[in-house]
PyMOL Python script that loads the backbone (N, CA, C, O; Angstrom):
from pymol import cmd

cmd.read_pdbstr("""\
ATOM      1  N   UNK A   1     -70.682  62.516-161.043  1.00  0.00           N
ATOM      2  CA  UNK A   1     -71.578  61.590-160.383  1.00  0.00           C
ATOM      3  C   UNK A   1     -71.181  60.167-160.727  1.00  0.00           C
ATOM      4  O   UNK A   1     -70.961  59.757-161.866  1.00  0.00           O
ATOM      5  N   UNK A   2     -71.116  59.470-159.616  1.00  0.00           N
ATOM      6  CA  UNK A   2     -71.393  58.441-159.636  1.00  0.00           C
ATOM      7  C   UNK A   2     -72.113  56.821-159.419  1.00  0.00           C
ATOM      8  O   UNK A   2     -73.029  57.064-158.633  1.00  0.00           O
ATOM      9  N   UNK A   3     -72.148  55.670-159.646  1.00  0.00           N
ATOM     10  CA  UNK A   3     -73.295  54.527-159.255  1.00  0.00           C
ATOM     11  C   UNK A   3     -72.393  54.502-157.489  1.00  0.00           C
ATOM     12  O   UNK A   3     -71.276  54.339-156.998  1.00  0.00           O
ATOM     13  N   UNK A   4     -73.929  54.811-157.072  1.00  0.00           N
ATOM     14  CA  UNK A   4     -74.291  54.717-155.654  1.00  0.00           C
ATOM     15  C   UNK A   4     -74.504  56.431-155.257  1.00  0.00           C
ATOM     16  O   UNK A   4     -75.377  56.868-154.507  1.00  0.00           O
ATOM     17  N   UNK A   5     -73.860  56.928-155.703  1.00  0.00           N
ATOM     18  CA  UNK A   5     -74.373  58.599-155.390  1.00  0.00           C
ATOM     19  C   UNK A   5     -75.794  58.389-154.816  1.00  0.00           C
ATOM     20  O   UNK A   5     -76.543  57.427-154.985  1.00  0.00           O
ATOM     21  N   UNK A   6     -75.997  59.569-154.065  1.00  0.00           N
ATOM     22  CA  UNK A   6     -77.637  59.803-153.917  1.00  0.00           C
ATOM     23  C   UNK A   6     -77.879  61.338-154.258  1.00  0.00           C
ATOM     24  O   UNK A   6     -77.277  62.306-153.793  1.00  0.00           O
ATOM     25  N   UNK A   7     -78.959  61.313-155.227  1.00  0.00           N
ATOM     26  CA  UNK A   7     -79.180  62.713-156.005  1.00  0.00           C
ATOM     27  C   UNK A   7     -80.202  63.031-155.935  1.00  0.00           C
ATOM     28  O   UNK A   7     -81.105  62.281-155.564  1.00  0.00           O
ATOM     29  N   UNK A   8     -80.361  64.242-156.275  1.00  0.00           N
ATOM     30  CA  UNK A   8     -82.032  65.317-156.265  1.00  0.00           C
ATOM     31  C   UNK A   8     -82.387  65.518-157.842  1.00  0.00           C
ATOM     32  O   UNK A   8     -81.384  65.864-158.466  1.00  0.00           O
ATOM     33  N   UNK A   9     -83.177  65.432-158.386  1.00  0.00           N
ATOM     34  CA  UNK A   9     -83.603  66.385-159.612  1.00  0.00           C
ATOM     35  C   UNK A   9     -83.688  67.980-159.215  1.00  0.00           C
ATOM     36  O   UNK A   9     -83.920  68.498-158.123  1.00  0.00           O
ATOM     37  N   UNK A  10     -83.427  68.545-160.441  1.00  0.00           N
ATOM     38  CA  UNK A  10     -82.919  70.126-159.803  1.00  0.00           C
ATOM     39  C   UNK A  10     -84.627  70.599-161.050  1.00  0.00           C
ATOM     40  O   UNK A  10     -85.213  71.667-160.874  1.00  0.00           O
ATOM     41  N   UNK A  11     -84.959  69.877-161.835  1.00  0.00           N
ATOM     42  CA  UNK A  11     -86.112  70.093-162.456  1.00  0.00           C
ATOM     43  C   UNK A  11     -87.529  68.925-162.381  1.00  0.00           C
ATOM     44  O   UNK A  11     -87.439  67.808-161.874  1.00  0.00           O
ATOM     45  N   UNK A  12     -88.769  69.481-162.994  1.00  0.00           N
ATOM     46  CA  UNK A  12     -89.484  68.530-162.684  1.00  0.00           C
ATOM     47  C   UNK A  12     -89.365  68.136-164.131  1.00  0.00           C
ATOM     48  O   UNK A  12     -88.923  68.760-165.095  1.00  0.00           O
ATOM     49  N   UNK A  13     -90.025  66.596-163.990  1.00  0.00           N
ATOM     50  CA  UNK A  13     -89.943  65.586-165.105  1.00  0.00           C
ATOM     51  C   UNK A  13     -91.870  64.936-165.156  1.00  0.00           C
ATOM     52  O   UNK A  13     -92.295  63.857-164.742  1.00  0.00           O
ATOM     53  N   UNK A  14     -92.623  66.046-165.795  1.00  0.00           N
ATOM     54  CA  UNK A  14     -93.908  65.562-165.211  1.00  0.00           C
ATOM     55  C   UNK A  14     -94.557  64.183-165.946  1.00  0.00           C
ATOM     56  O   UNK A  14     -95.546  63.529-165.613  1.00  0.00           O
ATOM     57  N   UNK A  15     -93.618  63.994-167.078  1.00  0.00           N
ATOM     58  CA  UNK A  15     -94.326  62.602-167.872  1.00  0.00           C
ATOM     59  C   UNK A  15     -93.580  61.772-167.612  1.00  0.00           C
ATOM     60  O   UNK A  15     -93.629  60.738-168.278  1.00  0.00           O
ATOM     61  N   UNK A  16     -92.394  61.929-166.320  1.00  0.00           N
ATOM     62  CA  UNK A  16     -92.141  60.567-165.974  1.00  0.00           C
ATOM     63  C   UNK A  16     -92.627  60.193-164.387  1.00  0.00           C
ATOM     64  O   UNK A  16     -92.531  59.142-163.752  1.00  0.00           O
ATOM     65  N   UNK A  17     -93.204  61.553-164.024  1.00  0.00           N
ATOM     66  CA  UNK A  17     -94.077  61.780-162.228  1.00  0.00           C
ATOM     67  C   UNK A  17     -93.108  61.884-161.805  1.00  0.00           C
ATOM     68  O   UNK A  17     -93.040  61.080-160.876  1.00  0.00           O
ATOM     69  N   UNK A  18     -91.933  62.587-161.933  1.00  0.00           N
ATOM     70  CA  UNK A  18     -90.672  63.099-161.070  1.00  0.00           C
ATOM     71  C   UNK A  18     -90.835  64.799-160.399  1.00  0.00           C
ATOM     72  O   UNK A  18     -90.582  65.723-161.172  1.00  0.00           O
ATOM     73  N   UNK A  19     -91.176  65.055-159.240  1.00  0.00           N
ATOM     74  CA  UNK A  19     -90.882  65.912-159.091  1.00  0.00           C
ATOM     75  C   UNK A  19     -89.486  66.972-158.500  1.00  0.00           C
ATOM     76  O   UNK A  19     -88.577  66.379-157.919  1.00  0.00           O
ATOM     77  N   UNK A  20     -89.372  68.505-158.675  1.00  0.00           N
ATOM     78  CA  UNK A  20     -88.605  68.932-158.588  1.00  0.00           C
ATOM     79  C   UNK A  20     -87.946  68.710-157.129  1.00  0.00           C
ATOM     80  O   UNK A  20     -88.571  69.155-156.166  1.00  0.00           O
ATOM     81  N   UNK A  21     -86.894  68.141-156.944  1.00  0.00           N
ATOM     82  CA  UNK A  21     -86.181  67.677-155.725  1.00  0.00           C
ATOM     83  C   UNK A  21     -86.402  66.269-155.564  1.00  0.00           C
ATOM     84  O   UNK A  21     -86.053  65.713-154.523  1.00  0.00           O
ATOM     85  N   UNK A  22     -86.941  65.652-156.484  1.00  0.00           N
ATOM     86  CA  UNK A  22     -86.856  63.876-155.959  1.00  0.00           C
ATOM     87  C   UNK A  22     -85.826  63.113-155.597  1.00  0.00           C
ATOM     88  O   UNK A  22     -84.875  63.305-156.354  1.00  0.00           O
ATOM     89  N   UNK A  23     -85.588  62.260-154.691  1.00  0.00           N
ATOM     90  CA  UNK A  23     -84.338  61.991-154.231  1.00  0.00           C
ATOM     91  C   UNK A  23     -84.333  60.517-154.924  1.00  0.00           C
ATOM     92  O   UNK A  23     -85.241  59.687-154.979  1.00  0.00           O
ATOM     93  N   UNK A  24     -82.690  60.462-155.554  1.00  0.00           N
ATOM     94  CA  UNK A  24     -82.655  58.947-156.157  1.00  0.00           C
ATOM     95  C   UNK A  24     -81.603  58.432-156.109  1.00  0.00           C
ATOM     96  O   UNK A  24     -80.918  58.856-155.178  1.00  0.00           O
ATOM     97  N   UNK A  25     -81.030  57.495-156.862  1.00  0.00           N
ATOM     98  CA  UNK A  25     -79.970  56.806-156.548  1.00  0.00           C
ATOM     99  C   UNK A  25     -79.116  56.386-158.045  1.00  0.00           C
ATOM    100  O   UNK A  25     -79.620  55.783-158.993  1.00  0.00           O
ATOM    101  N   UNK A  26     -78.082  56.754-157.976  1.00  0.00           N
ATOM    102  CA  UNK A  26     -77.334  56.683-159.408  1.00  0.00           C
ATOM    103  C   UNK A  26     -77.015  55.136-159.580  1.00  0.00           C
ATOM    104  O   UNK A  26     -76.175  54.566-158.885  1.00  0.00           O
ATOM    105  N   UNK A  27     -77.803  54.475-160.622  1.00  0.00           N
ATOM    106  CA  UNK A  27     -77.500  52.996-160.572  1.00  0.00           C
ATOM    107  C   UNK A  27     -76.047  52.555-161.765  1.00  0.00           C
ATOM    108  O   UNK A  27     -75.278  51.593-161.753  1.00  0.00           O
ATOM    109  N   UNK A  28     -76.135  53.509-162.514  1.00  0.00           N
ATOM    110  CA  UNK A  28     -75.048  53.360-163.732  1.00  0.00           C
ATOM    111  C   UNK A  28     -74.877  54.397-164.304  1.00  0.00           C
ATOM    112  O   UNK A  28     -75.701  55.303-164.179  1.00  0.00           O
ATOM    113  N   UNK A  29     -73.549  54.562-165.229  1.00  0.00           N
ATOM    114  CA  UNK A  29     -73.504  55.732-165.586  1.00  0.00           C
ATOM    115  C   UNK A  29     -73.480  55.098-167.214  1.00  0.00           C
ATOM    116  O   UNK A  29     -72.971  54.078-167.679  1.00  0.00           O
ATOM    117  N   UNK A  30     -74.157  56.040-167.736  1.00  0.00           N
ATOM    118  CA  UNK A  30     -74.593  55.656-169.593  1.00  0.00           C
ATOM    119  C   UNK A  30     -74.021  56.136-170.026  1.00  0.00           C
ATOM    120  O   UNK A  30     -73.602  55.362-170.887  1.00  0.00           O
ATOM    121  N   UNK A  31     -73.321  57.457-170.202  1.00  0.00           N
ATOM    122  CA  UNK A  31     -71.815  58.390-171.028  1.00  0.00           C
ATOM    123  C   UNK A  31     -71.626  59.749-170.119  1.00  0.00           C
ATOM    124  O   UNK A  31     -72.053  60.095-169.018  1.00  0.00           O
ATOM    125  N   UNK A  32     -70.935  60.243-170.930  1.00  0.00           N
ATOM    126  CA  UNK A  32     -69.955  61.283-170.212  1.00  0.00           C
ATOM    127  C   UNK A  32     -71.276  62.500-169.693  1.00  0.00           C
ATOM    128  O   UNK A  32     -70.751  63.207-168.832  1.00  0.00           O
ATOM    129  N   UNK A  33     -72.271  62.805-169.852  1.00  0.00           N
ATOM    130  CA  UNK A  33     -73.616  63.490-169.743  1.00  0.00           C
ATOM    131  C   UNK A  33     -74.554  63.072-169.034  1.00  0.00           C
ATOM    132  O   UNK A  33     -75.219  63.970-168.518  1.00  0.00           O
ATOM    133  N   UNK A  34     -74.948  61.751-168.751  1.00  0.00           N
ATOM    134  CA  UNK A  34     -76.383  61.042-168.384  1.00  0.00           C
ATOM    135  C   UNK A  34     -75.846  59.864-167.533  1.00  0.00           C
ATOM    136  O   UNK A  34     -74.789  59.237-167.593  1.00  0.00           O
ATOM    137  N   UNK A  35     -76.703  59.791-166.887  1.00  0.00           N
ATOM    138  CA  UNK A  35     -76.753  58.220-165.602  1.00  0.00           C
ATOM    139  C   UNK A  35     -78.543  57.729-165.590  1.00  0.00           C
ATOM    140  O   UNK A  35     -79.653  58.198-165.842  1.00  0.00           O
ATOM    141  N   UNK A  36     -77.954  56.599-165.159  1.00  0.00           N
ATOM    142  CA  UNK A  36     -79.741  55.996-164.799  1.00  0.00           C
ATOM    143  C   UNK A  36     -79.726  56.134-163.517  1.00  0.00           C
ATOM    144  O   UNK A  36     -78.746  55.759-162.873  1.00  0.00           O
ATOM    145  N   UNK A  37     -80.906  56.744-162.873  1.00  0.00           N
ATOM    146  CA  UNK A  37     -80.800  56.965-161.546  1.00  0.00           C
ATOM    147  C   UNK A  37     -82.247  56.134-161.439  1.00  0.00           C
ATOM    148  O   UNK A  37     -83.248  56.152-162.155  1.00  0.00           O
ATOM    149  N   UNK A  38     -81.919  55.423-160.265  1.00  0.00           N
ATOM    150  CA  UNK A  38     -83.519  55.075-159.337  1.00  0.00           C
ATOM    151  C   UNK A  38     -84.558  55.871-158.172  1.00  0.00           C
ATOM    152  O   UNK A  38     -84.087  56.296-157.117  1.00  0.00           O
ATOM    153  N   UNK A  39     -85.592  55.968-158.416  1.00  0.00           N
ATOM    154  CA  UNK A  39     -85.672  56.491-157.686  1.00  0.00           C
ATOM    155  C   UNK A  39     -86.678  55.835-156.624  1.00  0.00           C
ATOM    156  O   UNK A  39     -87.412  55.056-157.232  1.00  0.00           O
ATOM    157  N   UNK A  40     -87.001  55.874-155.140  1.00  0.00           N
ATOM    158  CA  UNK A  40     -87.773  54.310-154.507  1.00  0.00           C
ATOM    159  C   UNK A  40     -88.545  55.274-153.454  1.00  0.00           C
ATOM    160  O   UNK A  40     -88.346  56.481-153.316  1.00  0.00           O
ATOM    161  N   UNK A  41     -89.869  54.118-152.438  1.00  0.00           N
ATOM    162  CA  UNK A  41     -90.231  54.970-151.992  1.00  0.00           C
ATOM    163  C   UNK A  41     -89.817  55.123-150.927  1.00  0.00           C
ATOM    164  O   UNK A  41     -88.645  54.748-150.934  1.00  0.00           O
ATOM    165  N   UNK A  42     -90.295  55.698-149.343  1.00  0.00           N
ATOM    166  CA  UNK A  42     -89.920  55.351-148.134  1.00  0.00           C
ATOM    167  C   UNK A  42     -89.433  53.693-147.525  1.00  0.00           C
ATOM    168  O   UNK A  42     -88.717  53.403-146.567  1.00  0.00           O
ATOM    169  N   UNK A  43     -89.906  53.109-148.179  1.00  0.00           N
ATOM    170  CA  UNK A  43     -90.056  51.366-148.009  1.00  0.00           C
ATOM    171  C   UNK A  43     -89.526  50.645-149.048  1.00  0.00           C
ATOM    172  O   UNK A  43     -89.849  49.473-149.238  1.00  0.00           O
ATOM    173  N   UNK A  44     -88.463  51.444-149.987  1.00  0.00           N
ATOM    174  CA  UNK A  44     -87.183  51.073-150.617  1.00  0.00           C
ATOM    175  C   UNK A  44     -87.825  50.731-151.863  1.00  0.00           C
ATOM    176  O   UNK A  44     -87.065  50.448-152.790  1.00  0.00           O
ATOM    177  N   UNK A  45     -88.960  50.703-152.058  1.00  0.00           N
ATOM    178  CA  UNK A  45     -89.931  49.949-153.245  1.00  0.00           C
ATOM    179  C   UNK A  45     -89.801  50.569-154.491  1.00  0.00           C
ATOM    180  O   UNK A  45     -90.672  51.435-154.583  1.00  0.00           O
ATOM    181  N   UNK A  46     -88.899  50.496-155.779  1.00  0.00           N
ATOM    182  CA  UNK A  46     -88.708  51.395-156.877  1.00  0.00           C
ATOM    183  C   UNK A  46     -89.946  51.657-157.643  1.00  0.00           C
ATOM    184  O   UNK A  46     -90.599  50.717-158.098  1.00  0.00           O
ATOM    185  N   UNK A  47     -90.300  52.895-157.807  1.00  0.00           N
ATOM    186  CA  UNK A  47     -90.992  53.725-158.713  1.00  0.00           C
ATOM    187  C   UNK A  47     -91.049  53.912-159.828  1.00  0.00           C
ATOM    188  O   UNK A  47     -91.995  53.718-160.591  1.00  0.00           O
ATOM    189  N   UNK A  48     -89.578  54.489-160.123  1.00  0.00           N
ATOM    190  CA  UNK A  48     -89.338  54.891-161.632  1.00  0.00           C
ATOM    191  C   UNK A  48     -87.372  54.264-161.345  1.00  0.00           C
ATOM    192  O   UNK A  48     -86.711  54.104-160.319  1.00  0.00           O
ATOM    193  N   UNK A  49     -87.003  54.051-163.069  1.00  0.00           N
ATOM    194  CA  UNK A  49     -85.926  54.109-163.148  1.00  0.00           C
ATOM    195  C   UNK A  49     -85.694  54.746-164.617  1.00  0.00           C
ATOM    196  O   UNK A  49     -85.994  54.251-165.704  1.00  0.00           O
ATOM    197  N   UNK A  50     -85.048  56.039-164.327  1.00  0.00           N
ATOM    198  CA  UNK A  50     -84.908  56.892-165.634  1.00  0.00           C
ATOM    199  C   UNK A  50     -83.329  57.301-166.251  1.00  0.00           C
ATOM    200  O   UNK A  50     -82.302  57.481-165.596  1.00  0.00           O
ATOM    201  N   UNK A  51     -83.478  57.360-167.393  1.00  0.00           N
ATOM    202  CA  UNK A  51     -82.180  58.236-167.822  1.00  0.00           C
ATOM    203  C   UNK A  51     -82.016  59.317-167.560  1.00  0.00           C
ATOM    204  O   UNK A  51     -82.947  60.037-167.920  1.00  0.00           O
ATOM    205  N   UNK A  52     -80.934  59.983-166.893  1.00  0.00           N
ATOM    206  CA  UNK A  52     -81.572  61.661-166.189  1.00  0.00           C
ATOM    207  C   UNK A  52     -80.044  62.582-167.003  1.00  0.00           C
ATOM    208  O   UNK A  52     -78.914  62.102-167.086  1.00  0.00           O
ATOM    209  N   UNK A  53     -80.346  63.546-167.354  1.00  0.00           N
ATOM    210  CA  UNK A  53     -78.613  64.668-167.923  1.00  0.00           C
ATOM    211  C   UNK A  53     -78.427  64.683-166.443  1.00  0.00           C
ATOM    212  O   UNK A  53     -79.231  64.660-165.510  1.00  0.00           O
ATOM    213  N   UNK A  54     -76.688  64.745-166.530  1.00  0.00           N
ATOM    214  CA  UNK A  54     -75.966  65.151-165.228  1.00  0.00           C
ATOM    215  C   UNK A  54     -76.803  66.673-164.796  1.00  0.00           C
ATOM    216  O   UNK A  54     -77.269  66.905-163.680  1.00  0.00           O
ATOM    217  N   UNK A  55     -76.848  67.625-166.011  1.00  0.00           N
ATOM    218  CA  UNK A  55     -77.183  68.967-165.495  1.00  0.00           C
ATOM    219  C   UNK A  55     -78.315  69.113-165.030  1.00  0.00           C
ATOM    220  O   UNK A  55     -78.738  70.209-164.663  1.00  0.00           O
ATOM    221  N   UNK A  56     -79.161  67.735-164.958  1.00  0.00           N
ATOM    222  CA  UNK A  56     -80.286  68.057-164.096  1.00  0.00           C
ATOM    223  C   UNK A  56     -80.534  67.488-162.652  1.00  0.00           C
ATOM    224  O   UNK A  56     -81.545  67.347-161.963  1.00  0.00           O
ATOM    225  N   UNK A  57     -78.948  67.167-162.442  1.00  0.00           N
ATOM    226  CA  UNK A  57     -79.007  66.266-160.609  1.00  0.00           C
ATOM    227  C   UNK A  57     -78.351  67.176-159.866  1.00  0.00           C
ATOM    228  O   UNK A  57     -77.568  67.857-160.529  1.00  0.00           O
ATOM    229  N   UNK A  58     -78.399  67.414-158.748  1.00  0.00           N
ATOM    230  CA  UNK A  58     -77.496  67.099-157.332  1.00  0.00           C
ATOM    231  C   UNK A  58     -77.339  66.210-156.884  1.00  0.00           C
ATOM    232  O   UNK A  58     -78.201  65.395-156.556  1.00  0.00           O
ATOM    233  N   UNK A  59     -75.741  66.103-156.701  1.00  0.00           N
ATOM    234  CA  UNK A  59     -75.190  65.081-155.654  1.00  0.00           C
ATOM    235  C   UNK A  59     -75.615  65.565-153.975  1.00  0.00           C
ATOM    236  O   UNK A  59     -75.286  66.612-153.419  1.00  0.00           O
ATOM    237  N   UNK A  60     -76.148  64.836-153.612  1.00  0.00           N
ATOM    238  CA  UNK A  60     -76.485  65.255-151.848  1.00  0.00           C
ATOM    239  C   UNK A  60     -75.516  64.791-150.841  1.00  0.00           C
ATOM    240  O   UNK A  60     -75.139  63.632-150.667  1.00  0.00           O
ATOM    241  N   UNK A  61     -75.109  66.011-150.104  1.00  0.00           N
ATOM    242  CA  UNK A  61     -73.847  65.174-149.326  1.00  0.00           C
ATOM    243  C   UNK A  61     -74.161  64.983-147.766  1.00  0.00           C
ATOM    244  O   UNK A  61     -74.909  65.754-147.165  1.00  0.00           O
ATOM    245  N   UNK A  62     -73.577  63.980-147.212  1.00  0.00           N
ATOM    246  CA  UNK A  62     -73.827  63.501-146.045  1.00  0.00           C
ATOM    247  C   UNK A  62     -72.898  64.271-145.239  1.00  0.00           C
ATOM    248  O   UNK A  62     -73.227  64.409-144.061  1.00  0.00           O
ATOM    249  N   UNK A  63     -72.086  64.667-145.518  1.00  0.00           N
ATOM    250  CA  UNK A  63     -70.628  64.592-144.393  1.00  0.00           C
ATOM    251  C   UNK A  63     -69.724  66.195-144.930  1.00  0.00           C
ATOM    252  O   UNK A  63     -69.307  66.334-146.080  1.00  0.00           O
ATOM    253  N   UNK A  64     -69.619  66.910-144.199  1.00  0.00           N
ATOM    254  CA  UNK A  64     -68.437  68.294-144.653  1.00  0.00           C
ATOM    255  C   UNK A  64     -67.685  67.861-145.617  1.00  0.00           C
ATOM    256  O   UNK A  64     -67.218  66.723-145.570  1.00  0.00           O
ATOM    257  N   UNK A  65     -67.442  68.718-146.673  1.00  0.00           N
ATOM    258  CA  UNK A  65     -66.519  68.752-147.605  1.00  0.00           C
ATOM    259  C   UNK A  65     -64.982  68.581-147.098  1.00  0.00           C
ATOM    260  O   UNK A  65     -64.662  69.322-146.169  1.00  0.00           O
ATOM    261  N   UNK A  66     -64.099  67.782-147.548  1.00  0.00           N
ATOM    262  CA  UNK A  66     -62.608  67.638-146.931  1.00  0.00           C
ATOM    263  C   UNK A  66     -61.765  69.471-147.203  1.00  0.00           C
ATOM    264  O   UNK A  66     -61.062  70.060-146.382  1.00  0.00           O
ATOM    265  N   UNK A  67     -62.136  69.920-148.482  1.00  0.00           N
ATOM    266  CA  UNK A  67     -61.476  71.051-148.782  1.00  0.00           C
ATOM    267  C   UNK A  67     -61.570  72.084-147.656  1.00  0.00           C
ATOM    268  O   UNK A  67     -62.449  72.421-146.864  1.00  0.00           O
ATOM    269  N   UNK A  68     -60.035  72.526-147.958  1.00  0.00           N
ATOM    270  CA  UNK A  68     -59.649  73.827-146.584  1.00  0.00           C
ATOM    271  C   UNK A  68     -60.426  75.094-147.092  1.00  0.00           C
ATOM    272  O   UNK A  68     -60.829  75.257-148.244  1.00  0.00           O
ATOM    273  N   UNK A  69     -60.576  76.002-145.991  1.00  0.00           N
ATOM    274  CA  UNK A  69     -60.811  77.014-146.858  1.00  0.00           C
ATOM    275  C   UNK A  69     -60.201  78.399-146.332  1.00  0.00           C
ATOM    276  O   UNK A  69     -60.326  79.423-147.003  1.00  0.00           O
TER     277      UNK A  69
END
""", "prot")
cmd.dss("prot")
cmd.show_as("cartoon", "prot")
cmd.util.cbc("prot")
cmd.orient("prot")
């Protein structure tokens, strides 16, 4: 993952009001494990901005994978 990705939580985070599938936005990456992701509402307005483990995002993809198969 990387800053600008757009990601899901794959768990809920209830003491930070994240729920399971929230969609956010990778603003930086903090080490080889964790990023700060944002997350905003319909009207772009940020909510929360958290430290999240990689193993708890999806990357969401817009466009077919390039790989053959």
């Amino acid at each position: 993952m990387r800053v600008l990705d757009v990601v899901a939580t794959l768990r809920t985070f209830p003491h930070k009001r994240l729920g399971n599938g929230q969609v956010g936005t990778v603003v930086e990456e903090l080490d080889h494990d964790h990023v700060l992701v944002e997350f905003s509402d319909l009207n772009g307005v940020a909510f929360a901005i958290e430290p999240i483990a990689k193993l708890h995002l999806m990357r969401l993809k817009f466009a077919p994978d390039n790989a053959q198969t």
